[in-house]
Backbone as CSV, one residue per row, in Angstrom:
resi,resn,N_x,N_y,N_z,CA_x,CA_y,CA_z,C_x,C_y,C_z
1,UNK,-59.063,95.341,-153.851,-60.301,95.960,-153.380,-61.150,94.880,-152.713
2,UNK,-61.317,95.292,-151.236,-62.330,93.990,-150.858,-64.138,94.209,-151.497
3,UNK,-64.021,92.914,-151.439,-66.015,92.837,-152.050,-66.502,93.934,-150.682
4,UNK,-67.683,94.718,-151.054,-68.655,95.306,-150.126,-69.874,94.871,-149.728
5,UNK,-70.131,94.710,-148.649,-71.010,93.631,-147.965,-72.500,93.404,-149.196
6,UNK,-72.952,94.514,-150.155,-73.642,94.166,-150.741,-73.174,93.376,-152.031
7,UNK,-72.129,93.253,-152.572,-71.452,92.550,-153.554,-71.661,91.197,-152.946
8,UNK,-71.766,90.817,-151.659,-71.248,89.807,-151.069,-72.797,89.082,-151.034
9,UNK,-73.821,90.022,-150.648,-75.411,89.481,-150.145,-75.559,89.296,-152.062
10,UNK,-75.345,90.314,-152.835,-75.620,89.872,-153.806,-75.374,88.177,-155.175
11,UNK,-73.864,88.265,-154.295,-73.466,86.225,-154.827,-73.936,85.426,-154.133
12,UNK,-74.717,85.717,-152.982,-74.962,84.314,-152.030,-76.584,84.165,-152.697
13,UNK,-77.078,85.512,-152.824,-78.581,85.432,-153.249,-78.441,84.853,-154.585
14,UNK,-77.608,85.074,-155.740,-77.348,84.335,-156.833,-77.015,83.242,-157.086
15,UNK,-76.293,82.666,-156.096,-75.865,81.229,-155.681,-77.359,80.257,-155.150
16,UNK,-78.036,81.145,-154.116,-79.084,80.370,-153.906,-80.267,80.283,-154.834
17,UNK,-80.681,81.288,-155.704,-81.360,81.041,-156.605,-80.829,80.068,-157.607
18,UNK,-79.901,79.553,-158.076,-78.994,78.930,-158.752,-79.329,77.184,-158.383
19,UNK,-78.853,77.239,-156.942,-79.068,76.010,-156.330,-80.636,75.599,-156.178
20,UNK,-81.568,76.586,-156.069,-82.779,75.943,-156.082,-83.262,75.902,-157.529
21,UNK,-82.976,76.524,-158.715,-83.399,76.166,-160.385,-82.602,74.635,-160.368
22,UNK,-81.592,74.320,-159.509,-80.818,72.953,-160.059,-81.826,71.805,-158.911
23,UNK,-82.192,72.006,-157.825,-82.945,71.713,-157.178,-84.776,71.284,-157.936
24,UNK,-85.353,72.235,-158.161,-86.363,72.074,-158.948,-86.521,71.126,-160.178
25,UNK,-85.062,71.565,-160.936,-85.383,71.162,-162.234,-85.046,69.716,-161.962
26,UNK,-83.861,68.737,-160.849,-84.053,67.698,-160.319,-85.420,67.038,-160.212
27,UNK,-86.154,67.758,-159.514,-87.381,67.260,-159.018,-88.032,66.424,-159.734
28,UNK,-88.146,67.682,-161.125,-89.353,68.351,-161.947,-89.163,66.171,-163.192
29,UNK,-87.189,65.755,-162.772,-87.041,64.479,-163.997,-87.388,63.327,-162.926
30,UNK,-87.559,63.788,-161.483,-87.361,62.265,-161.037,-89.027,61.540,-160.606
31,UNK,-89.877,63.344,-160.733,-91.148,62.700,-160.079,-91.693,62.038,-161.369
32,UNK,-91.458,62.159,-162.179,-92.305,61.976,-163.607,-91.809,60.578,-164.279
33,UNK,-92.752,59.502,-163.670,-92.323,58.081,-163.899,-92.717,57.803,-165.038
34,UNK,-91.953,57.236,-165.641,-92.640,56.750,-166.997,-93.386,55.365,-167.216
35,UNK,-94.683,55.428,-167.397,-95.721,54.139,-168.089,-95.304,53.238,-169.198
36,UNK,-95.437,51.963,-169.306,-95.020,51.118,-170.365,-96.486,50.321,-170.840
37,UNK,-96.856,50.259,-171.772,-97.969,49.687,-172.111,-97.765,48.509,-173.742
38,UNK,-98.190,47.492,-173.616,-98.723,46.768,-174.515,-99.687,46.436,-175.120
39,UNK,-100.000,46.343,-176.458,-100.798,46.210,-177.343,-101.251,44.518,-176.749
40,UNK,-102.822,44.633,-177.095,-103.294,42.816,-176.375,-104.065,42.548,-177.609
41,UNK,-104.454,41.017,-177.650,-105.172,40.268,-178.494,-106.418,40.398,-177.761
42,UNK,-108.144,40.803,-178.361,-109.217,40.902,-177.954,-109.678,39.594,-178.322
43,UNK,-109.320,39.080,-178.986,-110.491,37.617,-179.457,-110.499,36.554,-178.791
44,UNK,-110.844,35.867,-178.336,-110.583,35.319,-177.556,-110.928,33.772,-178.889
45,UNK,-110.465,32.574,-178.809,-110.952,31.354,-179.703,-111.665,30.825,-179.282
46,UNK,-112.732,30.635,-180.005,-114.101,29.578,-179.619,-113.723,28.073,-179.543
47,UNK,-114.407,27.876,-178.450,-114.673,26.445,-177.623,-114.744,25.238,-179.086
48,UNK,-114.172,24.982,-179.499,-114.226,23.763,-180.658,-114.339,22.008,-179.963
49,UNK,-114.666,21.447,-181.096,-115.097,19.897,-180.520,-113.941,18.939,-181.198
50,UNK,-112.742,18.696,-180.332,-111.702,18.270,-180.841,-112.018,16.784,-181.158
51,UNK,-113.387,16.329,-180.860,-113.430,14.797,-181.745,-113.579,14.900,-183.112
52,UNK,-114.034,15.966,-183.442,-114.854,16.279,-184.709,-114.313,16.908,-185.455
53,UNK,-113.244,18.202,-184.829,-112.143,18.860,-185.681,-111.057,18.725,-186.765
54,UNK,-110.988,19.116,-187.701,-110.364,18.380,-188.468,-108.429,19.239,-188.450
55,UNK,-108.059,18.240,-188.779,-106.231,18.522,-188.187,-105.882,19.225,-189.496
56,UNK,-106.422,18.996,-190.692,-105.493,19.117,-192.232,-105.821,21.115,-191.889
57,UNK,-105.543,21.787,-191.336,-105.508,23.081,-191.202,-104.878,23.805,-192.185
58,UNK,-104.789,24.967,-192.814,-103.951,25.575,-193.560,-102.673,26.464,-192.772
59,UNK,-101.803,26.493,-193.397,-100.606,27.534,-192.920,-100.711,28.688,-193.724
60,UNK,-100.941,30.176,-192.559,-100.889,31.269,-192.996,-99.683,32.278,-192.279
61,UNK,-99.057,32.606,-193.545,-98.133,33.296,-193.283,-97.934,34.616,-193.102
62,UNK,-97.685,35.415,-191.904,-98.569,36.882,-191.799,-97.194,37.639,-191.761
63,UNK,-97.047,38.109,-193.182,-95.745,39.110,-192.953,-95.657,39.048,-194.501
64,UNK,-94.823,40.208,-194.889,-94.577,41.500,-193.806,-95.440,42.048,-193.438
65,UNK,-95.275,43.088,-192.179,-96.466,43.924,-191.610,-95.563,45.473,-191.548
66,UNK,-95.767,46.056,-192.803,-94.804,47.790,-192.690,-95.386,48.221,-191.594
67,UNK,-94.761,48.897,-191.048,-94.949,50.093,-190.058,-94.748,51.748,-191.091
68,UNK,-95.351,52.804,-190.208,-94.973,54.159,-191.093,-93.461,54.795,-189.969
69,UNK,-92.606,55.300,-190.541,-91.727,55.808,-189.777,-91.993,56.651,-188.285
70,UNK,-93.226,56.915,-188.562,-93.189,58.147,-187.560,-93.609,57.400,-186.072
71,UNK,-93.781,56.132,-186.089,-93.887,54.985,-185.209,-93.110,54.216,-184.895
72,UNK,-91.721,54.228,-185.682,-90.627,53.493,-185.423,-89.792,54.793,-183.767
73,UNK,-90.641,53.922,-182.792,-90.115,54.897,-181.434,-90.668,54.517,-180.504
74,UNK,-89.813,54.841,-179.198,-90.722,53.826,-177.988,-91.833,54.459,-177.526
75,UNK,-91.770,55.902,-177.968,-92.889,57.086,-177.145,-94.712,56.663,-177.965
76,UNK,-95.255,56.997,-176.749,-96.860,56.720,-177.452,-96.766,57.789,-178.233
77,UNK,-97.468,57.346,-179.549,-97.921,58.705,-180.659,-99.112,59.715,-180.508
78,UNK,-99.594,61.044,-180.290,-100.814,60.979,-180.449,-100.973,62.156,-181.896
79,UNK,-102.489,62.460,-182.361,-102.238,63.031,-183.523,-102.757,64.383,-182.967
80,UNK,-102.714,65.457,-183.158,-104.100,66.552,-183.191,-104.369,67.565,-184.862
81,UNK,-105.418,67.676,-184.884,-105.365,68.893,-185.842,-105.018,68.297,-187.307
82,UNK,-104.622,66.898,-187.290,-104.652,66.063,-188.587,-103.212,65.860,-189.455
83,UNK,-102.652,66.856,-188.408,-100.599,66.326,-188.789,-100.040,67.649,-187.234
84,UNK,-100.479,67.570,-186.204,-99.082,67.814,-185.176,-99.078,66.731,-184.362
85,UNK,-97.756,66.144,-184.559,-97.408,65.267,-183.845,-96.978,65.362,-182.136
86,UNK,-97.351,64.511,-181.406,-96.881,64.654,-179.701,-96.175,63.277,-179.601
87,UNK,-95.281,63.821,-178.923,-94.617,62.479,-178.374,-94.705,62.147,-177.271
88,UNK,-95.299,61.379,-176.379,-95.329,61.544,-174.689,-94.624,60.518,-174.287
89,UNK,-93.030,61.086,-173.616,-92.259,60.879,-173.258,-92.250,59.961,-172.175
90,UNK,-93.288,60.352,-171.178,-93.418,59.453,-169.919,-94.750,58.429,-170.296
91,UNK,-94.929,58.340,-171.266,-96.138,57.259,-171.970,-95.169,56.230,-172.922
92,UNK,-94.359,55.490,-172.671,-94.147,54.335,-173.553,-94.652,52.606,-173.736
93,UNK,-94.094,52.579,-175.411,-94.605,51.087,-175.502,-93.496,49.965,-175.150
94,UNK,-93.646,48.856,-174.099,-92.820,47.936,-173.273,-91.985,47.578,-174.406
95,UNK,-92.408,47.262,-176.034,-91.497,46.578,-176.795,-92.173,47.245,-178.246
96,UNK,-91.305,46.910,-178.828,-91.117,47.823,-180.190,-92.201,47.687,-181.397
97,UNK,-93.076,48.537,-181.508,-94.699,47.964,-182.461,-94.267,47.232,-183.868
98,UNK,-93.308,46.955,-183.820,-93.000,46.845,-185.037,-92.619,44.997,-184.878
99,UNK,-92.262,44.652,-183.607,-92.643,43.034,-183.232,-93.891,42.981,-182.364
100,UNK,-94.351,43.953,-181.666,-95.669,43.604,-180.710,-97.156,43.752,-182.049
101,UNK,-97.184,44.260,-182.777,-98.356,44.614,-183.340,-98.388,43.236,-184.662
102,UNK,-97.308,43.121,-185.064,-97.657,41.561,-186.229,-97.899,40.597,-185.158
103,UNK,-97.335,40.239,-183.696,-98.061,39.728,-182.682,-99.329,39.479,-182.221
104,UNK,-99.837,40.317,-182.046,-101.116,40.462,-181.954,-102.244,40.369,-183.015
105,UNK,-102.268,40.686,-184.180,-102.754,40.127,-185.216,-102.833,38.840,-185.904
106,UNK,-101.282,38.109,-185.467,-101.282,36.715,-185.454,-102.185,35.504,-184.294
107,UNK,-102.271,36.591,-183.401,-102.780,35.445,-182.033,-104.094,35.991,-182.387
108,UNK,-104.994,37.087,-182.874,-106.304,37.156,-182.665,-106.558,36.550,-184.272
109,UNK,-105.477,36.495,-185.952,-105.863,35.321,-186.828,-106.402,33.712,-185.959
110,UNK,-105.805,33.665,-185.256,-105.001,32.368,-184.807,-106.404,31.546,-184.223
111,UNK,-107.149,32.757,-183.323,-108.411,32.702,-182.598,-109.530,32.712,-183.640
112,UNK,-109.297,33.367,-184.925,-110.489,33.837,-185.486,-110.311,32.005,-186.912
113,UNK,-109.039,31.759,-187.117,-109.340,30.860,-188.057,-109.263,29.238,-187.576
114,UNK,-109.615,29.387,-186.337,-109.881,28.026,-185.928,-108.599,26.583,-185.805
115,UNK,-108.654,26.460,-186.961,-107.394,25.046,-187.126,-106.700,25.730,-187.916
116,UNK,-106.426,26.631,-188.718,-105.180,27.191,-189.596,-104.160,27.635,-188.928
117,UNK,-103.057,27.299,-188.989,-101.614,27.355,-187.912,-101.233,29.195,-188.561
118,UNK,-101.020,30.151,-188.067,-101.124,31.170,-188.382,-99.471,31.550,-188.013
119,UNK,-98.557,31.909,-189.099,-96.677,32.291,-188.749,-96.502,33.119,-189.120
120,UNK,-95.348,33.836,-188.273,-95.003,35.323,-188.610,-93.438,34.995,-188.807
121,UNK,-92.828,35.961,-189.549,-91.426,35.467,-190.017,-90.533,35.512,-189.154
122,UNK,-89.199,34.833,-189.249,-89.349,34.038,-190.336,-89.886,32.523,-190.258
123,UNK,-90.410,32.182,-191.545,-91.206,30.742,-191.073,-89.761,29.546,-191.230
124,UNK,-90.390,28.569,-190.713,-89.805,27.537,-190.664,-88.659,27.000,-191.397
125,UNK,-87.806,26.601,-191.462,-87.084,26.181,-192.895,-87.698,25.195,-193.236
126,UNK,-87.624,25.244,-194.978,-87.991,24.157,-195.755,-89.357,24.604,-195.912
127,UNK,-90.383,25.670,-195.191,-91.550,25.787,-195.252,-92.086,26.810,-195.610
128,UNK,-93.252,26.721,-196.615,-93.847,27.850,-197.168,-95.525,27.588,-196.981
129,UNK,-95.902,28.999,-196.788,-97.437,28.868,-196.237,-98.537,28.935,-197.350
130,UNK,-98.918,28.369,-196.783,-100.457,28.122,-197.851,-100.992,29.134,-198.841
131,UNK,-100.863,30.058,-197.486,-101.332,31.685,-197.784,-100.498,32.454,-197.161
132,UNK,-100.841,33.563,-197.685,-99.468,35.027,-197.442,-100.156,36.025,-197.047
133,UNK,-99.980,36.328,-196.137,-101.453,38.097,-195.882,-99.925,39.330,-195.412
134,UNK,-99.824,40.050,-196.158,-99.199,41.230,-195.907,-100.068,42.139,-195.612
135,UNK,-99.182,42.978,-194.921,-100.219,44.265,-194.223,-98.777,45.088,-194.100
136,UNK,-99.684,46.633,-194.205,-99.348,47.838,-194.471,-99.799,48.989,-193.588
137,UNK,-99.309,49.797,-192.819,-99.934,50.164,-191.864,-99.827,51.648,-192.110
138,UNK,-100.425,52.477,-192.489,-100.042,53.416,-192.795,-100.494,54.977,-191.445
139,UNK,-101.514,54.679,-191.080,-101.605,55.419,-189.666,-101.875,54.971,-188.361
140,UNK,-101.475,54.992,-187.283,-101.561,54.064,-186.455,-101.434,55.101,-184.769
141,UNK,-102.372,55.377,-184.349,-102.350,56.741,-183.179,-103.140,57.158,-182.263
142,UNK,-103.463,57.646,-181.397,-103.853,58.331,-180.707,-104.705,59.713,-180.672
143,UNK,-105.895,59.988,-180.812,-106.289,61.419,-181.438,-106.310,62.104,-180.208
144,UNK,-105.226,63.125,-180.131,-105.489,63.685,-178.876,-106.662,65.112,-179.117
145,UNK,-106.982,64.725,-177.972,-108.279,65.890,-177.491,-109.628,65.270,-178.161
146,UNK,-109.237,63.787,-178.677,-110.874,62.784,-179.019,-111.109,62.167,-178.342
147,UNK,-110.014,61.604,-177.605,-110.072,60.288,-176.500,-110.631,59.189,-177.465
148,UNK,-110.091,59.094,-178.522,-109.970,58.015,-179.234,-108.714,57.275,-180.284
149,UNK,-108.730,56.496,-181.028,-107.346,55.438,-181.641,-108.027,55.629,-183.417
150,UNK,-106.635,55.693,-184.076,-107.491,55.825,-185.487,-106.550,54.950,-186.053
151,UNK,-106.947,53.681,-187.158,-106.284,53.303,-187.666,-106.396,53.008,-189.426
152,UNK,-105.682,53.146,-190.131,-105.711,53.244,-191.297,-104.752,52.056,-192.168
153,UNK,-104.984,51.006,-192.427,-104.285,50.084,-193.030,-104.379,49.360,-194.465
154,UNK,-103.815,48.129,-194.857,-104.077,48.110,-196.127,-103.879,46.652,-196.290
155,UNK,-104.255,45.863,-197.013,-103.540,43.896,-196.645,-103.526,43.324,-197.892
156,UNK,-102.976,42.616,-198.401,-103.064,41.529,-200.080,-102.941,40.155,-199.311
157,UNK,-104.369,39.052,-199.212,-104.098,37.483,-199.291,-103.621,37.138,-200.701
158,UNK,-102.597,36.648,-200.312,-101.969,35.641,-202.107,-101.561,34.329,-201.563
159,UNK,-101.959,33.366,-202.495,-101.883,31.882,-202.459,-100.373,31.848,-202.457
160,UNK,-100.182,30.586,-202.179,-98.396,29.850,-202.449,-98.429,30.070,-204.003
161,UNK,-97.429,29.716,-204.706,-96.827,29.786,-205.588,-97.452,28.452,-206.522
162,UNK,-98.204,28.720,-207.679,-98.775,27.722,-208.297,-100.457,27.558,-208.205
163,UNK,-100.752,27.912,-206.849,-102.068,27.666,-206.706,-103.256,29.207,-207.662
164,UNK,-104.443,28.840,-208.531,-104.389,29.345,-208.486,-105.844,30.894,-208.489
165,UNK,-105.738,30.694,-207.143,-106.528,31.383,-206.527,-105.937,33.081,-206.548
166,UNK,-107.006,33.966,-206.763,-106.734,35.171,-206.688,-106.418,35.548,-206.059
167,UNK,-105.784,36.663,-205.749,-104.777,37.561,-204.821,-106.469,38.411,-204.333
168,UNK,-106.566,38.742,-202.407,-107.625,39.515,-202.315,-106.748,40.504,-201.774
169,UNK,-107.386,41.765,-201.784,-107.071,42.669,-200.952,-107.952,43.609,-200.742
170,UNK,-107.627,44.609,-199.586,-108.741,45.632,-198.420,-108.071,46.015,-198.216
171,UNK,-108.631,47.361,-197.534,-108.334,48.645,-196.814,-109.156,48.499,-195.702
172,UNK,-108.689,49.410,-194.669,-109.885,49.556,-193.503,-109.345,51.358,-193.271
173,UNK,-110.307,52.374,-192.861,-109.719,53.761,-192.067,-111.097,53.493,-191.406
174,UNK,-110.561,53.178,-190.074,-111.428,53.263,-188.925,-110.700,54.265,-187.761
175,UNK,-112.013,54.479,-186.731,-111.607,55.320,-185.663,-112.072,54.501,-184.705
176,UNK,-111.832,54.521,-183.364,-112.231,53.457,-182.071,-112.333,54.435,-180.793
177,UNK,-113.452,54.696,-179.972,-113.347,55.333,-178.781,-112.532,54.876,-177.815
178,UNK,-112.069,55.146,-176.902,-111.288,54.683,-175.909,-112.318,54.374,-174.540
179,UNK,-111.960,53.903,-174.226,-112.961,53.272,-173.084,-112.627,53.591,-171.415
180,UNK,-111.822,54.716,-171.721,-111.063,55.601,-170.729,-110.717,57.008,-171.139
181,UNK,-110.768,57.906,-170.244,-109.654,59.290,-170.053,-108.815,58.999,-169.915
182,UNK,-108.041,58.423,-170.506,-106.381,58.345,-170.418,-105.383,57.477,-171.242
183,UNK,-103.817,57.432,-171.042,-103.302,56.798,-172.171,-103.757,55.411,-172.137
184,UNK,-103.727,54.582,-171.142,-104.122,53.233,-170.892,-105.376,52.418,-171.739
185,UNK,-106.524,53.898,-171.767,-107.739,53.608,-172.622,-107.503,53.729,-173.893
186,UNK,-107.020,54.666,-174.691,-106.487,54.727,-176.031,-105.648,54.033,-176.747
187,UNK,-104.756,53.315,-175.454,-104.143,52.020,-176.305,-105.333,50.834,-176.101
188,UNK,-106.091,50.861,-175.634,-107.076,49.313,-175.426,-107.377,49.915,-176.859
189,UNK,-107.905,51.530,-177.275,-108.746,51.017,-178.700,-108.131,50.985,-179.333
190,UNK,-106.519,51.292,-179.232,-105.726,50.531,-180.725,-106.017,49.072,-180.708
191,UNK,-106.023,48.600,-179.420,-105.601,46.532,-180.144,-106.962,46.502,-179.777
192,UNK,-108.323,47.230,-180.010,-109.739,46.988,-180.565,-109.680,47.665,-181.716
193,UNK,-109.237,48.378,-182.509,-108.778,48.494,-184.009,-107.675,47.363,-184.285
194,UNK,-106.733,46.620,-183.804,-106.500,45.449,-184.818,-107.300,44.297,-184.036
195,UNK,-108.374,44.146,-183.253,-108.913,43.147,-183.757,-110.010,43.405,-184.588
196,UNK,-110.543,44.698,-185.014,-111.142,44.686,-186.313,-110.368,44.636,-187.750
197,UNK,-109.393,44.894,-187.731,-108.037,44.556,-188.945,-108.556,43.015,-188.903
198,UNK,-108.303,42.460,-188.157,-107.674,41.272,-187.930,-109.157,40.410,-188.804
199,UNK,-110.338,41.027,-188.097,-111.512,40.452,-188.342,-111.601,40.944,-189.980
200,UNK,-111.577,41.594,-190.522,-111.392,41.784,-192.244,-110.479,40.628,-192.740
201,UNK,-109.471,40.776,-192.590,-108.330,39.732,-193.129,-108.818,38.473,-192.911
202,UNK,-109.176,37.993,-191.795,-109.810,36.272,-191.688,-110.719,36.381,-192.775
203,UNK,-111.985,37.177,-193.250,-112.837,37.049,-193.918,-112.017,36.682,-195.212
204,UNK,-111.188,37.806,-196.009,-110.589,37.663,-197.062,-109.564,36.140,-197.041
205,UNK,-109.130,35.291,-196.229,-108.564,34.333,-196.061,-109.750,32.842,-196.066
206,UNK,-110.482,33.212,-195.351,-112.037,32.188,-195.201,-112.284,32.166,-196.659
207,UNK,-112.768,33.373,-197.746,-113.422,33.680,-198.755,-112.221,33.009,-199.713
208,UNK,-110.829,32.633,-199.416,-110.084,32.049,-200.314,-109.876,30.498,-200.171
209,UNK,-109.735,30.039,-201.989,-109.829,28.858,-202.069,-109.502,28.095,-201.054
210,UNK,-109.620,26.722,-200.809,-108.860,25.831,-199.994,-108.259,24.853,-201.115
């Protein structure tokens, strides 16, 4: 039985609708570039008088730093409504928060305690630090539809082994505006929420023995 000319208009019209859903949906992966963003150090270190400075500095050892699972991922997080999670796919972080963020807390310690040599693991062989600051990170995000960064963490300073100065520890649950409409601004107020982390922990480290 041959096809009848409408059997025939009817596969070409199916074929071309076909080819333009494969057409579109092309489009729809190649226009949509994806962003890479990094977490930065805000502190910048004050101007010191290296005649006068003294070298005997302490070694602080900044680790571990937990992450919560739901951050172990390259996609920016954001929160809404107080648990639905978004993942934005074409919003990622350049390198993994889980080495960029004990980073950054080490370089804005680093700024905030002057001469104390500030290490993230693993330290040195043969070497153990003065002091120990662990941190715990338990929310760490994006509030979408606040245009702001919320962070929720937790830290224990403990002396070396022998010394014997008390163990301190803090909490912080802060929120940070973003200083933009957009993802670019909401990550500036995450790494302006850890340099307020950062600024707690120096205190609790300053406030411990020497």
């Amino acid at each position: 039985m041959k096809p009848t000319e409408r059997h025939r208009s009817l596969v070409a019209a199916t074929a071309a609708l076909a080819l333009a859903a494969v057409m579109i949906t092309a489009c729809s992966f190649t226009s949509r570039e994806a962003h890479f963003y990094l977490l930065t150090p805000t502190i910048a270190a004050a101007a010191q008088d290296h005649s006068t400075a003294s070298s005997a500095g302490r070694s602080i050892g900044l680790g571990p730093v937990r992450l919560p699972a739901y951050l172990d991922r390259p996609q920016i997080v954001s929160v809404s409504g107080g648990s639905a999670v978004r993942l934005h796919d074409d919003h990622r972080w350049a390198a993994p928060l889980a080495s960029e963020l004990p980073q950054v807390l080490a370089e804005n310690l680093a700024a905030l305690l002057e001469n104390d040599r500030v290490l993230v693991p693993p330290w040195p062989a043969g070497t153990a630090p003065d002091l120990q600051v662990s941190v715990e990170i338990i929310r760490f995000h994006a509030l979408a539809g606040d245009v702001s960064a919320f962070l929720w963490a937790r830290w224990t300073v403990s002396a070396a082994e022998g010394d014997a100065s008390r163990p301190r520890s803090g909490s912080i649950r802060l929120s940070q505006p973003a200083p933009s409409l957009s993802i670019a601004g909401t990550v500036s107020a995450q790494s302006l929420l850890l340099a307020e982390l950062s600024r707690r922990i120096a205190a609790d480290l300053k406030a411990m023995a020497r």
